[in-house]
N, C-alpha and C positions, 0 to 999 in steps of 0.2 A: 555461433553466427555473429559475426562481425556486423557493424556498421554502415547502412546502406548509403549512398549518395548517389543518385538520378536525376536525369534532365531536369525531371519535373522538381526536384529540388533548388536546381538553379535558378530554373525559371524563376519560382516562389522568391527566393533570396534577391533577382535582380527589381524583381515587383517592389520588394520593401527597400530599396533602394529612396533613400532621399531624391528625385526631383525638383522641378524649378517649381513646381506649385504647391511643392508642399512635403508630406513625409505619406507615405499609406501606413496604416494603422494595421498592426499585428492580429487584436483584435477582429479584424474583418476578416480575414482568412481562416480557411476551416482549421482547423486542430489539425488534423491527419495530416497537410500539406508542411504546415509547419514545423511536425513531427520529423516527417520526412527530412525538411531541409537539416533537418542537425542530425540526421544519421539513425534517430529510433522508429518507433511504434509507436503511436499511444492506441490504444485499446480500452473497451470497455466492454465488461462482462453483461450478456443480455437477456432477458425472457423471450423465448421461442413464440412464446402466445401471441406477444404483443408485439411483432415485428410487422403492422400494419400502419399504415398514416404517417402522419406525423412524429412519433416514436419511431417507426423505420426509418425515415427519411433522415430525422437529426441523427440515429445509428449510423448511416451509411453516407450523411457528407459530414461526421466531424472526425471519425474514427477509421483507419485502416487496419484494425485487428479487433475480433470478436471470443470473447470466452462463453459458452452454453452455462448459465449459473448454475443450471443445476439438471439438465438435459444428460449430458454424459457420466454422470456419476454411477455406479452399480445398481443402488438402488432402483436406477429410473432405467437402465436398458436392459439388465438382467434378473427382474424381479423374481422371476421363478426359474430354478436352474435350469441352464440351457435352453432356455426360449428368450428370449431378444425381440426387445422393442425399439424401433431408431427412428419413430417417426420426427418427435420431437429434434434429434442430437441430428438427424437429415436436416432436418426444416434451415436451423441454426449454417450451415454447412453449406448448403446453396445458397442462404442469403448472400454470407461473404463471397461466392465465388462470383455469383449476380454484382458483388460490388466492388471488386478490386481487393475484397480482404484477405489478412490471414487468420488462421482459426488456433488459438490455445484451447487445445482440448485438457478438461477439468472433471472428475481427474479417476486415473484409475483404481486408485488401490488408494482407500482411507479407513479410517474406524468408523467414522458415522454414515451415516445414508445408506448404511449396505440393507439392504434385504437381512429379512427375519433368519435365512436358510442358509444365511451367510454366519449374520452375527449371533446366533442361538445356538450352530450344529456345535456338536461335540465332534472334534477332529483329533485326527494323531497329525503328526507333523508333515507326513508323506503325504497326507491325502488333504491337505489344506494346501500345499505346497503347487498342487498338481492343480486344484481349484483356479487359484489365485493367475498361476501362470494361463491357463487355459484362456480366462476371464481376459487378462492384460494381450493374448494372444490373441483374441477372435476381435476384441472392440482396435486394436490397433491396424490389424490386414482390413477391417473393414475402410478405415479411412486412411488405407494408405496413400501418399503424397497428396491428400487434402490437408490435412491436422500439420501445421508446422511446427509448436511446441505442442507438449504434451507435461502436464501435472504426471509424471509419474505416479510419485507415491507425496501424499499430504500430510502434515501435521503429523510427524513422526515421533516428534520428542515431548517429552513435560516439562513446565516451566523450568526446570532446573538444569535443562541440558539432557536429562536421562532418555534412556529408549520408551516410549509409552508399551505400557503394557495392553494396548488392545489384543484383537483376537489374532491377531498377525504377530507383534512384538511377543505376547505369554506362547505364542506358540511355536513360533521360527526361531524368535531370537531375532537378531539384527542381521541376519542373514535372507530375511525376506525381502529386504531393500534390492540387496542384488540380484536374487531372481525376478522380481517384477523391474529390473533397469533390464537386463540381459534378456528376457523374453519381449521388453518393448522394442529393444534395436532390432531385435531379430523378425519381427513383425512390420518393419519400416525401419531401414537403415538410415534415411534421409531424415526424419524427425529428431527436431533437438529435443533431449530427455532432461525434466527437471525433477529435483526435488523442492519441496514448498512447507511453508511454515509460516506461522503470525508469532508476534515477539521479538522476532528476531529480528526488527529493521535497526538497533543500534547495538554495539559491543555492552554484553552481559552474559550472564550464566546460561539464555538457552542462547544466543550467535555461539557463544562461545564453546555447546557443545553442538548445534550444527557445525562450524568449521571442524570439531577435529572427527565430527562423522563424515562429514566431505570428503575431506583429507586419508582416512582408511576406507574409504570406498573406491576411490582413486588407486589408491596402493595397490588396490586386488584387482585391479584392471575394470571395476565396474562402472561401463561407459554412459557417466552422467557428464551431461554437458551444460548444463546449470544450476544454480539456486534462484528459487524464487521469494520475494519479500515480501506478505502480504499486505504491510501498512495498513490495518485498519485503524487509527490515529486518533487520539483525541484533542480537542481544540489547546492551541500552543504546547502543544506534547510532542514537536516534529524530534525526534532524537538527537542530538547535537551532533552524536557520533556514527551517525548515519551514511556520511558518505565515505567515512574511511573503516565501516564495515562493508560495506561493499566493493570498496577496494582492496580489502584484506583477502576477501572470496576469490576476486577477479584473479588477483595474486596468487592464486592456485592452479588458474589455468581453464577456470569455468566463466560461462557466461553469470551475466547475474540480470534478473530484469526486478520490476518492482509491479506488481502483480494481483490486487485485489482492494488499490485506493481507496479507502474515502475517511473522513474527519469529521468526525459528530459532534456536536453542541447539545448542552442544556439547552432546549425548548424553553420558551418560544427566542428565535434566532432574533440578534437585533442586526441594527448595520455596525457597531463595533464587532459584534461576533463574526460576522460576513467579512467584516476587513480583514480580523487576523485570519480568518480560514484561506482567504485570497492569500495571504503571505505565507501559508503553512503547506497553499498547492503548490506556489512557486519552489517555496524551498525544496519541498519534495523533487519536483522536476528539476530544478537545480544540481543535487546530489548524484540524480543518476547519469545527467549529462557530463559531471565532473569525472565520469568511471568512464576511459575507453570502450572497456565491454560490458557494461548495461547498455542492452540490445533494446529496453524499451520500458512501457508505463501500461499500465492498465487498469483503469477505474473502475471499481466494484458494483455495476450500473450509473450511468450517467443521469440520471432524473431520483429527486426526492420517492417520486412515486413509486421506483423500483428496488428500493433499500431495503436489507435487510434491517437497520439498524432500529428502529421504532419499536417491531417484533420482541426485541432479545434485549433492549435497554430502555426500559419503558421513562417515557420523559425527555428522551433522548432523540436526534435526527437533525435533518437539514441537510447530512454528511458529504452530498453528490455537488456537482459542480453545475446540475441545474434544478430548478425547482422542478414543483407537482406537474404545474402547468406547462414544462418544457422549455419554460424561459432560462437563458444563462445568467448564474448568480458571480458573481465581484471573484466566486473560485477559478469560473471557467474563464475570465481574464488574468487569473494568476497565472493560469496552465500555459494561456497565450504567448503573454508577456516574458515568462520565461524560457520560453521552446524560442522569440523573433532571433532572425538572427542579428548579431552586434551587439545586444541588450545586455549590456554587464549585471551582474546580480547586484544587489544593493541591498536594505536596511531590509527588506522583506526578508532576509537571513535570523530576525531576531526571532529565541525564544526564550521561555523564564522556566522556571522550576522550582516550586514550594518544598521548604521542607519544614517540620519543625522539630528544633533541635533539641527543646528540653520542656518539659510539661507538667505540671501540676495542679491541686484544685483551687480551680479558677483563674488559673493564669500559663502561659506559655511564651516563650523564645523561641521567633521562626528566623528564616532566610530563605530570601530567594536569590536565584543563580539567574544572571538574565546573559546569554551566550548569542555572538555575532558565528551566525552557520552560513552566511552568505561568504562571499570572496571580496568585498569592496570595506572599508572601514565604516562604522555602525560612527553617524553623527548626533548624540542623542539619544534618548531611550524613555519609553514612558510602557510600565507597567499595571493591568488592570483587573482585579478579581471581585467574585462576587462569594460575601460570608452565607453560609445558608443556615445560623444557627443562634446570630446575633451576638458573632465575636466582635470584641471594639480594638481597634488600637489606640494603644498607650504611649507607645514611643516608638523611635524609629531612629536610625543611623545609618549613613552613604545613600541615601535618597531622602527627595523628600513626598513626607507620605499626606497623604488626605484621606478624611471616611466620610461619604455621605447617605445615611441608612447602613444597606448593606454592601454598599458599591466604596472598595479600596483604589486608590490608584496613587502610584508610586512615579517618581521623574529623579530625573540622574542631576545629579549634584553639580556643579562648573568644575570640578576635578575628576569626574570621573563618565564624563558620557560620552566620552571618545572611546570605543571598541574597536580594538582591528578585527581584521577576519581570521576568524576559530578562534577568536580571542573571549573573555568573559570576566564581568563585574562581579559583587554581589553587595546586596544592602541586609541589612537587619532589625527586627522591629519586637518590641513586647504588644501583647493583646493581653485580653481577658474574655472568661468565656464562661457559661452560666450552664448544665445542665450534660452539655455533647459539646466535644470540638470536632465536628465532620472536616475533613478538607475543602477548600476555596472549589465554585465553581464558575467555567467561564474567562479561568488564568487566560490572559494574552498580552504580547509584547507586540510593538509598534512604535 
Protein backbone atom coordinates (compact mmCIF):
# COMPACT_ATOMS: atom_id res chain seq x y z
CA UNK A 1 0.00 0.00 0.00
CA UNK A 2 1.28 3.18 -1.22
CA UNK A 3 1.21 6.49 0.10
CA UNK A 4 -2.00 8.25 0.66
CA UNK A 5 -2.60 12.02 -0.11
CA UNK A 6 -6.36 13.58 0.53
CA UNK A 7 -8.05 16.87 0.48
CA UNK A 8 -7.77 16.72 4.03
CA UNK A 9 -3.98 16.73 3.57
CA UNK A 10 -4.05 19.76 1.53
CA UNK A 11 -6.10 21.34 3.52
CA UNK A 12 -3.67 20.79 6.65
CA UNK A 13 -0.58 21.71 4.39
CA UNK A 14 -2.17 25.16 3.20
CA UNK A 15 -3.28 25.91 7.24
CA UNK A 16 0.61 25.66 7.85
CA UNK A 17 1.25 27.88 5.27
CA UNK A 18 3.19 31.07 6.51
CA UNK A 19 0.49 34.04 6.69
CA UNK A 20 0.65 37.76 7.24
CA UNK A 21 0.14 37.33 10.99
CA UNK A 22 2.37 34.90 11.52
CA UNK A 23 3.43 31.16 10.90
CA UNK A 24 0.62 28.30 12.51
CA UNK A 25 2.61 25.98 14.60
CA UNK A 26 2.92 22.21 13.61
CA UNK A 27 2.63 21.40 17.11
CA UNK A 28 -1.02 22.56 17.32
CA UNK A 29 -2.29 20.15 14.94
CA UNK A 30 -3.27 16.67 15.74
CA UNK A 31 -0.61 14.04 14.66
CA UNK A 32 -2.96 12.09 12.48
CA UNK A 33 -3.68 15.29 10.18
CA UNK A 34 -0.27 15.72 9.86
CA UNK A 35 0.55 12.23 9.25
CA UNK A 36 -1.70 12.29 6.72
CA UNK A 37 -0.28 15.36 4.99
CA UNK A 38 3.08 13.58 4.16
CA UNK A 39 1.55 10.40 2.84
CA UNK A 40 1.62 7.90 6.14
CA UNK A 41 -0.18 6.63 9.24
CA UNK A 42 0.89 7.23 12.62
CA UNK A 43 -0.64 4.77 14.86
CA UNK A 44 -0.66 3.87 18.27
CA UNK A 45 -1.03 0.51 19.84
CA UNK A 46 -3.98 0.57 22.52
CA UNK A 47 -5.71 -1.16 25.78
CA UNK A 48 -9.22 -2.09 24.82
CA UNK A 49 -10.18 -1.47 28.65
CA UNK A 50 -9.19 1.83 28.69
CA UNK A 51 -10.61 3.43 25.50
CA UNK A 52 -12.85 5.63 27.84
CA UNK A 53 -12.36 9.63 28.68
CA UNK A 54 -9.69 11.23 28.03
CA UNK A 55 -7.44 8.20 26.89
CA UNK A 56 -10.07 7.67 24.14
CA UNK A 57 -10.32 10.89 23.25
CA UNK A 58 -6.27 11.74 22.84
CA UNK A 59 -6.52 7.84 20.88
CA UNK A 60 -8.83 9.04 18.41
CA UNK A 61 -7.94 13.00 17.69
CA UNK A 62 -4.11 12.31 17.55
CA UNK A 63 -3.81 8.96 15.73
CA UNK A 64 -5.57 7.53 12.54
CA UNK A 65 -4.55 3.82 12.97
CA UNK A 66 -4.98 1.56 16.13
CA UNK A 67 -3.02 -1.87 16.90
CA UNK A 68 -5.19 -4.13 19.91
CA UNK A 69 -1.70 -4.58 22.33
CA UNK A 70 -2.70 -7.52 23.04
CA UNK A 71 -6.52 -8.13 22.37
CA UNK A 72 -5.85 -10.13 19.04
CA UNK A 73 -3.11 -12.33 20.04
CA UNK A 74 -4.12 -16.41 20.27
CA UNK A 75 -3.74 -16.30 23.53
CA UNK A 76 -6.63 -13.81 24.28
CA UNK A 77 -9.11 -14.95 21.39
CA UNK A 78 -8.50 -18.58 21.17
CA UNK A 79 -7.69 -19.71 24.67
CA UNK A 80 -9.28 -22.99 24.62
CA UNK A 81 -9.44 -24.83 21.20
CA UNK A 82 -11.90 -23.79 19.10
CA UNK A 83 -13.92 -21.46 21.24
CA UNK A 84 -13.24 -17.86 20.65
CA UNK A 85 -13.50 -14.87 22.46
CA UNK A 86 -13.70 -11.27 20.46
CA UNK A 87 -14.98 -9.18 22.91
CA UNK A 88 -12.12 -7.34 23.64
CA UNK A 89 -10.28 -7.48 19.63
CA UNK A 90 -14.34 -6.13 18.72
CA UNK A 91 -14.37 -3.46 21.29
CA UNK A 92 -10.69 -2.19 19.62
CA UNK A 93 -12.40 -2.56 15.91
CA UNK A 94 -15.46 -0.39 16.38
CA UNK A 95 -13.53 2.11 18.17
CA UNK A 96 -11.47 2.85 15.03
CA UNK A 97 -14.40 2.50 12.74
CA UNK A 98 -16.38 5.07 15.29
CA UNK A 99 -13.17 7.25 14.51
CA UNK A 100 -12.02 7.33 11.01
CA UNK A 101 -9.31 4.64 11.90
CA UNK A 102 -7.33 1.90 10.56
CA UNK A 103 -6.74 -1.24 12.45
CA UNK A 104 -3.13 -3.37 12.53
CA UNK A 105 -4.23 -6.41 13.70
CA UNK A 106 -1.46 -7.99 16.00
CA UNK A 107 -0.87 -10.63 15.57
CA UNK A 108 -1.50 -14.14 14.45
CA UNK A 109 1.00 -16.54 14.68
CA UNK A 110 3.94 -15.87 17.51
CA UNK A 111 5.72 -18.09 20.08
CA UNK A 112 4.53 -16.20 23.14
CA UNK A 113 0.99 -15.41 24.33
CA UNK A 114 -0.23 -18.78 22.85
CA UNK A 115 -2.43 -20.76 25.15
CA UNK A 116 -1.10 -23.65 27.14
CA UNK A 117 -3.03 -26.21 24.34
CA UNK A 118 -1.09 -24.33 21.81
CA UNK A 119 2.43 -24.15 23.36
CA UNK A 120 2.47 -27.55 25.47
CA UNK A 121 0.70 -30.07 22.93
CA UNK A 122 2.77 -32.52 21.45
CA UNK A 123 2.18 -32.21 17.54
CA UNK A 124 3.45 -34.00 14.45
CA UNK A 125 3.90 -31.63 11.69
CA UNK A 126 0.42 -32.20 9.80
CA UNK A 127 -1.63 -31.57 12.70
CA UNK A 128 0.16 -28.31 13.97
CA UNK A 129 0.06 -27.25 10.42
CA UNK A 130 -3.65 -27.86 10.13
CA UNK A 131 -4.01 -25.98 13.92
CA UNK A 132 -2.11 -22.93 13.01
CA UNK A 133 -3.84 -22.53 9.42
CA UNK A 134 -7.28 -23.01 10.98
CA UNK A 135 -6.41 -20.32 13.76
CA UNK A 136 -4.93 -17.70 10.98
CA UNK A 137 -8.20 -18.79 9.05
CA UNK A 138 -11.25 -18.21 11.40
CA UNK A 139 -9.48 -14.88 13.29
CA UNK A 140 -8.78 -13.34 9.63
CA UNK A 141 -12.65 -14.00 7.76
CA UNK A 142 -13.74 -12.74 11.06
CA UNK A 143 -12.52 -9.30 10.30
CA UNK A 144 -12.52 -9.21 7.07
CA UNK A 145 -12.19 -5.79 5.30
CA UNK A 146 -11.98 -4.34 8.89
CA UNK A 147 -8.14 -5.26 9.74
CA UNK A 148 -6.13 -3.26 7.09
CA UNK A 149 -2.68 -4.67 8.08
CA UNK A 150 -2.22 -7.65 9.76
CA UNK A 151 1.12 -8.85 11.91
CA UNK A 152 1.08 -12.10 10.15
CA UNK A 153 3.61 -14.01 11.81
CA UNK A 154 6.00 -12.10 14.73
CA UNK A 155 9.36 -12.46 15.84
CA UNK A 156 10.48 -15.21 13.81
CA UNK A 157 14.13 -15.05 13.99
CA UNK A 158 17.03 -15.11 16.89
CA UNK A 159 19.27 -12.55 17.25
CA UNK A 160 21.59 -14.02 14.88
CA UNK A 161 19.54 -13.92 11.85
CA UNK A 162 18.44 -17.78 12.43
CA UNK A 163 14.95 -19.33 12.31
CA UNK A 164 13.76 -19.34 16.15
CA UNK A 165 13.09 -22.56 17.10
CA UNK A 166 9.64 -22.12 18.77
CA UNK A 167 6.88 -24.67 18.53
CA UNK A 168 6.25 -23.50 14.96
CA UNK A 169 10.08 -23.11 13.78
CA UNK A 170 11.13 -26.99 15.86
CA UNK A 171 8.15 -28.16 14.16
CA UNK A 172 7.39 -26.90 10.37
CA UNK A 173 10.63 -25.67 9.68
CA UNK A 174 10.51 -22.24 8.05
CA UNK A 175 7.83 -23.31 5.94
CA UNK A 176 5.20 -22.42 8.53
CA UNK A 177 5.78 -18.80 7.48
CA UNK A 178 4.07 -19.53 4.24
CA UNK A 179 1.29 -21.37 5.31
CA UNK A 180 0.18 -18.82 7.81
CA UNK A 181 0.89 -15.79 4.78
CA UNK A 182 -1.07 -18.06 2.25
CA UNK A 183 -4.07 -18.94 4.64
CA UNK A 184 -4.20 -15.05 5.69
CA UNK A 185 -4.65 -13.92 1.94
CA UNK A 186 -6.89 -16.47 1.38
CA UNK A 187 -9.14 -15.38 4.35
CA UNK A 188 -8.97 -11.44 3.06
CA UNK A 189 -7.53 -10.88 -0.07
CA UNK A 190 -7.47 -7.14 0.48
CA UNK A 191 -5.45 -7.06 3.83
CA UNK A 192 -1.84 -6.17 3.54
CA UNK A 193 0.26 -9.20 5.10
CA UNK A 194 3.39 -8.46 7.23
CA UNK A 195 6.04 -10.05 8.76
CA UNK A 196 7.32 -8.30 12.19
CA UNK A 197 10.48 -8.38 14.32
CA UNK A 198 12.40 -6.03 17.09
CA UNK A 199 16.38 -5.70 16.21
CA UNK A 200 15.92 -5.44 13.20
CA UNK A 201 15.51 -1.49 12.78
CA UNK A 202 19.29 -1.07 11.61
CA UNK A 203 21.62 -3.29 9.05
CA UNK A 204 23.16 -6.31 11.36
CA UNK A 205 23.09 -10.11 11.70
CA UNK A 206 19.20 -10.38 12.41
CA UNK A 207 17.94 -7.30 9.33
CA UNK A 208 20.31 -9.02 7.69
CA UNK A 209 18.79 -12.43 8.12
CA UNK A 210 15.18 -11.06 7.98
CA UNK A 211 16.09 -9.63 4.23
CA UNK A 212 17.35 -12.78 3.00
CA UNK A 213 14.07 -14.60 4.62
CA UNK A 214 12.05 -11.85 2.91
CA UNK A 215 13.73 -12.44 -0.18
CA UNK A 216 12.94 -16.64 -0.28
CA UNK A 217 9.63 -15.98 0.69
CA UNK A 218 9.04 -13.97 -2.24
CA UNK A 219 10.91 -16.37 -4.43
CA UNK A 220 8.18 -19.07 -3.66
CA UNK A 221 5.38 -16.75 -4.39
CA UNK A 222 4.53 -16.22 -0.70
CA UNK A 223 2.33 -13.13 -0.66
CA UNK A 224 3.86 -11.00 1.96
CA UNK A 225 3.36 -7.37 1.44
CA UNK A 226 5.48 -5.99 4.22
CA UNK A 227 8.08 -5.95 6.95
CA UNK A 228 7.47 -4.48 10.09
CA UNK A 229 10.24 -2.67 12.41
CA UNK A 230 9.41 -2.86 15.80
CA UNK A 231 11.71 0.04 17.22
CA UNK A 232 11.55 -0.52 20.76
CA UNK A 233 14.75 2.03 21.16
CA UNK A 234 16.82 3.09 23.77
CA UNK A 235 17.73 6.60 24.49
CA UNK A 236 20.35 7.98 21.75
CA UNK A 237 20.37 4.31 20.29
CA UNK A 238 18.33 5.61 17.08
CA UNK A 239 20.34 3.23 14.40
CA UNK A 240 22.29 5.25 12.11
CA UNK A 241 21.55 2.77 9.53
CA UNK A 242 18.06 2.81 9.93
CA UNK A 243 16.86 4.38 7.09
CA UNK A 244 18.79 2.59 4.45
CA UNK A 245 17.60 -0.64 5.94
CA UNK A 246 14.41 0.20 5.23
CA UNK A 247 15.22 1.15 2.03
CA UNK A 248 17.04 -2.09 1.38
CA UNK A 249 13.49 -3.94 2.34
CA UNK A 250 11.43 -1.47 0.10
CA UNK A 251 14.04 -2.40 -2.56
CA UNK A 252 12.57 -5.82 -2.66
CA UNK A 253 9.28 -4.81 -3.60
CA UNK A 254 7.55 -4.83 0.06
CA UNK A 255 5.99 -2.19 2.01
CA UNK A 256 8.02 -1.48 5.22
CA UNK A 257 6.24 0.46 8.06
CA UNK A 258 7.76 1.01 11.60
CA UNK A 259 5.50 -0.53 13.92
CA UNK A 260 5.77 -0.81 17.92
CA UNK A 261 7.75 2.87 18.88
CA UNK A 262 8.94 3.89 21.89
CA UNK A 263 12.52 4.96 23.71
CA UNK A 264 13.18 4.22 27.21
CA UNK A 265 15.26 6.22 29.60
CA UNK A 266 17.08 5.42 32.85
CA UNK A 267 14.42 6.82 35.37
CA UNK A 268 13.89 9.32 36.86
CA UNK A 269 13.69 11.24 33.16
CA UNK A 270 15.25 14.82 33.15
CA UNK A 271 14.71 17.59 30.51
CA UNK A 272 18.13 16.60 28.86
CA UNK A 273 16.83 13.00 28.57
CA UNK A 274 13.28 14.58 27.15
CA UNK A 275 15.33 16.53 24.57
CA UNK A 276 17.31 13.91 23.21
CA UNK A 277 14.18 11.54 23.12
CA UNK A 278 12.35 14.62 21.15
CA UNK A 279 15.41 14.20 18.72
CA UNK A 280 15.37 10.37 18.59
CA UNK A 281 11.28 10.51 17.79
CA UNK A 282 12.05 12.90 14.98
CA UNK A 283 14.79 11.04 13.67
CA UNK A 284 12.64 8.03 13.80
CA UNK A 285 10.04 9.78 11.80
CA UNK A 286 12.44 11.21 9.58
CA UNK A 287 13.89 7.79 8.42
CA UNK A 288 10.65 6.37 7.52
CA UNK A 289 9.58 9.46 5.51
CA UNK A 290 12.93 9.20 3.72
CA UNK A 291 11.52 5.52 2.24
CA UNK A 292 8.92 6.08 -0.59
CA UNK A 293 7.11 2.95 0.82
CA UNK A 294 7.10 3.21 4.67
CA UNK A 295 3.42 3.26 4.61
CA UNK A 296 3.53 4.47 8.26
CA UNK A 297 4.57 4.86 12.29
CA UNK A 298 3.00 3.26 15.11
CA UNK A 299 3.77 4.01 18.81
CA UNK A 300 3.70 1.11 21.19
CA UNK A 301 0.94 2.94 23.45
CA UNK A 302 1.04 6.60 23.41
CA UNK A 303 0.93 7.53 27.41
CA UNK A 304 3.64 6.49 29.97
CA UNK A 305 0.73 4.90 31.79
CA UNK A 306 0.23 2.24 29.10
CA UNK A 307 3.94 1.03 28.49
CA UNK A 308 5.04 -1.97 28.72
CA UNK A 309 8.51 -0.90 29.38
CA UNK A 310 8.63 -0.46 33.54
CA UNK A 311 7.20 -4.28 33.65
CA UNK A 312 10.28 -5.92 31.75
CA UNK A 313 13.20 -3.24 32.42
CA UNK A 314 12.78 -2.34 35.93
CA UNK A 315 14.41 1.26 36.45
CA UNK A 316 13.44 1.83 33.11
CA UNK A 317 10.44 4.14 31.27
CA UNK A 318 9.07 7.40 30.30
CA UNK A 319 9.42 5.72 26.65
CA UNK A 320 5.75 7.16 25.01
CA UNK A 321 5.44 10.40 23.54
CA UNK A 322 3.00 11.37 26.53
CA UNK A 323 3.21 11.08 30.19
CA UNK A 324 1.05 9.37 33.03
CA UNK A 325 -1.17 12.16 33.20
CA UNK A 326 -1.69 12.39 29.23
CA UNK A 327 0.07 15.37 28.85
CA UNK A 328 2.49 15.72 25.54
CA UNK A 329 6.18 15.32 26.37
CA UNK A 330 9.10 17.45 24.20
CA UNK A 331 8.74 13.41 22.18
CA UNK A 332 5.39 14.17 20.86
CA UNK A 333 6.73 17.71 19.38
CA UNK A 334 9.54 15.63 17.83
CA UNK A 335 6.80 13.33 16.15
CA UNK A 336 5.07 16.87 15.08
CA UNK A 337 7.99 18.82 13.97
CA UNK A 338 9.08 16.25 11.99
CA UNK A 339 5.83 14.90 10.09
CA UNK A 340 5.10 19.76 9.31
CA UNK A 341 5.36 19.98 6.07
CA UNK A 342 8.62 22.04 4.52
CA UNK A 343 10.45 21.20 8.00
CA UNK A 344 13.98 20.19 6.64
CA UNK A 345 15.51 17.64 9.15
CA UNK A 346 18.26 19.27 10.93
CA UNK A 347 20.74 18.61 14.01
CA UNK A 348 18.00 16.41 15.78
CA UNK A 349 19.55 13.68 13.21
CA UNK A 350 22.52 13.34 15.93
CA UNK A 351 23.35 10.25 17.59
CA UNK A 352 26.57 8.71 19.57
CA UNK A 353 27.74 5.29 20.33
CA UNK A 354 30.07 4.13 23.09
CA UNK A 355 32.41 1.56 22.61
CA UNK A 356 35.27 0.58 24.63
CA UNK A 357 38.00 -0.55 22.74
CA UNK A 358 40.54 -1.98 25.11
CA UNK A 359 40.23 -2.69 28.98
CA UNK A 360 42.23 -3.71 31.74
CA UNK A 361 42.38 -3.62 35.69
CA UNK A 362 41.48 -0.38 36.46
CA UNK A 363 41.79 1.27 33.50
CA UNK A 364 40.15 1.36 29.71
CA UNK A 365 40.27 2.98 26.17
CA UNK A 366 36.85 3.96 24.78
CA UNK A 367 35.22 5.91 21.74
CA UNK A 368 32.54 7.30 20.89
CA UNK A 369 30.91 7.57 17.26
CA UNK A 370 28.74 10.61 17.28
CA UNK A 371 26.77 10.26 13.51
CA UNK A 372 24.73 13.07 11.55
CA UNK A 373 21.35 10.70 10.56
CA UNK A 374 19.42 13.70 9.64
CA UNK A 375 19.63 15.10 5.90
CA UNK A 376 20.88 18.99 6.70
CA UNK A 377 24.81 19.22 7.91
CA UNK A 378 25.32 18.75 11.91
CA UNK A 379 26.72 22.57 13.09
CA UNK A 380 28.37 21.44 16.28
CA UNK A 381 27.78 18.53 18.55
CA UNK A 382 27.81 18.11 22.27
CA UNK A 383 27.85 14.59 23.84
CA UNK A 384 26.34 13.62 27.31
CA UNK A 385 26.56 10.26 29.52
CA UNK A 386 25.98 9.35 32.88
CA UNK A 387 28.93 6.60 34.72
CA UNK A 388 27.04 4.39 37.01
CA UNK A 389 29.95 2.95 38.70
CA UNK A 390 32.37 5.88 39.44
CA UNK A 391 34.53 5.58 36.17
CA UNK A 392 36.78 9.09 35.93
CA UNK A 393 38.15 10.27 32.82
CA UNK A 394 41.78 10.73 32.46
CA UNK A 395 42.21 12.08 28.99
CA UNK A 396 40.58 12.59 25.99
CA UNK A 397 41.21 13.43 22.29
CA UNK A 398 39.02 15.18 19.21
CA UNK A 399 36.58 16.54 21.82
CA UNK A 400 36.66 18.17 24.45
CA UNK A 401 35.58 16.28 27.51
CA UNK A 402 34.47 17.44 31.20
CA UNK A 403 33.43 15.16 34.44
CA UNK A 404 31.31 16.39 36.95
CA UNK A 405 30.43 13.51 39.54
CA UNK A 406 29.06 11.16 37.42
CA UNK A 407 27.71 13.39 34.65
CA UNK A 408 30.52 13.12 31.33
CA UNK A 409 30.01 15.56 28.54
CA UNK A 410 32.03 15.83 25.57
CA UNK A 411 31.82 19.10 22.57
CA UNK A 412 33.51 19.00 19.17
CA UNK A 413 36.60 20.46 18.73
CA UNK A 414 36.71 23.98 15.96
CA UNK A 415 37.98 21.10 13.40
CA UNK A 416 35.73 18.96 13.69
CA UNK A 417 31.94 19.80 14.46
CA UNK A 418 30.94 20.22 11.16
CA UNK A 419 29.01 16.84 10.10
CA UNK A 420 27.47 16.45 6.86
CA UNK A 421 24.39 14.29 6.54
CA UNK A 422 25.16 10.38 7.04
CA UNK A 423 28.35 11.65 7.80
CA UNK A 424 30.30 10.94 11.40
CA UNK A 425 33.22 12.07 13.79
CA UNK A 426 34.58 10.28 16.64
CA UNK A 427 36.59 11.36 19.76
CA UNK A 428 38.61 9.16 22.31
CA UNK A 429 39.23 9.19 25.92
CA UNK A 430 41.21 7.09 28.88
CA UNK A 431 39.15 6.51 32.14
CA UNK A 432 39.76 4.48 35.22
CA UNK A 433 37.44 2.36 36.90
CA UNK A 434 37.55 0.74 40.39
CA UNK A 435 35.45 -2.64 41.06
CA UNK A 436 32.80 -2.89 37.45
CA UNK A 437 33.07 -1.09 34.43
CA UNK A 438 29.12 -1.26 33.56
CA UNK A 439 28.37 0.76 30.22
CA UNK A 440 27.44 4.73 30.45
CA UNK A 441 23.81 5.37 30.94
CA UNK A 442 21.66 8.08 29.55
CA UNK A 443 24.30 8.45 26.21
CA UNK A 444 22.82 11.42 24.19
CA UNK A 445 23.83 13.59 21.38
CA UNK A 446 22.58 17.29 20.81
Amino acid sequence: MFRRLTAAAALLAAALTPTLGGTASAADAPLRELADARGIYLGTAVTGGKLTGAYADTAAAQFDSVTPGNEMKWGSVEPVRGQYSWTGADRIVDFAEAHGQEVRGHTLVWHSQLPSWVADGTWTPDALRAVMTDHVTTEVSRYKGRVDHWDVVNEPLNEDGTLRQSVFGATLGESYLADAFRAARAADPAAELYVNDYSTDGIGAKSDGMYALVKRLLAQGVPIDGVGFQAHLILGQVPSTMEANLRRFADLGVDVAITELDIRMTLPATEAKLAQQKADYAAVTRACLAVTRCTGLTVWGFADSDSWIPDFFPGEGAATPYDEDLNPKPARAGIAEALAPGTPPGPAGCTAAYTVQSQWGGGLTGQVTVRNTGTAPLTGWRVAWEYPAGQRITQAWNAAVTQTGTAVTATNLPYNGTVPAGGSVTFGFNASWAGSNPPPTALGCG
